[in-house]
Residue, then its C-alpha position, 0 to 999 in steps of 0.5 A: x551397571x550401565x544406565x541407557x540414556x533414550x533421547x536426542x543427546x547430541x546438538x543438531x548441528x545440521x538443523x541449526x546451520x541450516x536454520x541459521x542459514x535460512x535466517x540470514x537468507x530471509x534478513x537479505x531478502x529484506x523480510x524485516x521490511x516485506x514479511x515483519x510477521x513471518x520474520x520476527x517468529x523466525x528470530x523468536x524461535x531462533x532465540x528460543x533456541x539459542x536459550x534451549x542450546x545455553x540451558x542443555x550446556x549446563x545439563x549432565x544429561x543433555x535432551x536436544x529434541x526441543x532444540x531441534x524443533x526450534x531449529x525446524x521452526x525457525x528454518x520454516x519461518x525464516x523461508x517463509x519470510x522469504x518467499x512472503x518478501x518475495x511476493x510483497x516486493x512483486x506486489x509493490x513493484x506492480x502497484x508503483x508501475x501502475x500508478x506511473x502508469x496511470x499519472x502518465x496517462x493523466x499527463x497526456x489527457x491533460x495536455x491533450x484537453x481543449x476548451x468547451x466551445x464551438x463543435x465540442x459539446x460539453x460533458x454532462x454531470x451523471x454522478x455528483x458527490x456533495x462536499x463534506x463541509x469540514x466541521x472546522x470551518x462550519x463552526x468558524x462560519x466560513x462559506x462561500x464558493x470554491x471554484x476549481x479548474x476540472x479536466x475531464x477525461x474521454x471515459x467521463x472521470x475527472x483526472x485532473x484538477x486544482x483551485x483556481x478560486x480560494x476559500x480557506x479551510x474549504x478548497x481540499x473538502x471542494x477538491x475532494x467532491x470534484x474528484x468523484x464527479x463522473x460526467x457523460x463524457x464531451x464530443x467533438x464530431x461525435x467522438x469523445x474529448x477531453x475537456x479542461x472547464x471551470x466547476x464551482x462548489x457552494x459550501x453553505x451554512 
């Protein structure tokens, strides 16, 4: 008597050389580090399947269609943590590009910026940002007036400045507003400049 036996009885070899090949795929495309997510459910379900392959090894009847999923599982994730990898390291690369970009051009405006005296008229403050008084330094009493040196570029936003006048505790919350200020920008001959001034913030209690 003959006993038929329906089923997957033998291992997908092919599925899980390919799923173990997507797998060192995604790990060399740096996926671990760009698509953790997409990596880690491909190494979840290849250790699934690797549990799967160890439990039908001790079976007299061997059943390998979960086996199977696994491995197209774990195939399409790891390809998926690839292109997500991919498409994160674009993403990033464009992002730092544009911030070379953009400390370059603060760079050249900085350098490029005059004093406000005779022809050049001086910007007039169109946006203003109160300072957030650092609770901190309120509950120590301190106050006083943050003065900072501003270089305000031709479109009106402030891309440069730092303290030339020193209040503890207060010069970062100072620098903070100032950055937000946005200006009707300087003229010189009725064509837009740069200018580098001296701005002051009052903190008080």
């Amino acid at each position: 008597m003959s006993i038929a036996v329906a089923g997957c009885t033998k291992p997908p070899d092919g599925n899980i050389e390919a799923a173990r090949a997507a797998l060192e795929d995604a790990r060399g495309s740096d996926a671990a580090r760009y698509a953790p997510d997409a990596m880690q459910s491909a190494q979840n379900s290849w250790d699934q399947l690797q549990h799967e392959l160890d439990v039908q090894s001790t079976r007299w009847v061997k059943h390998y269609e979960r086996a199977d999923a696994l491995a197209n599982d774990t195939r399409t994730s790891a390809e998926s943590a690839k292109a997500n990898a991919a498409a994160a390291r674009t993403r990033l690369d464009a992002e730092q590009l544009q911030r070379q970009r953009a400390t370059a051009e603060r760079a050249r405006i900085r350098a490029s910026a005059v004093r406000v005296a005779g022809p050049v008229r001086a910007p007039k403050k169109i946006k203003d940002v109160k300072p957030v008084y650092p609770a901190i330094a309120r509950d120590a009493r301190i106050d006083g007036v943050v003065r900072i040196e501003a270089t305000v570029g031709p479109n009106g936003d402030v891309v440069d400045a730092h303290v030339v006048q020193s209040v503890p505790m207060l010069d970062q919350a100072a620098l903070d507003a100032v950055q937000q200020w946005h200006y009707e920008p300087a003229t010189q001959n009725g064509k837009a400049v740069p200018v580098v001034m001296t701005v002051s913030v009052n903190f008080q209690r």
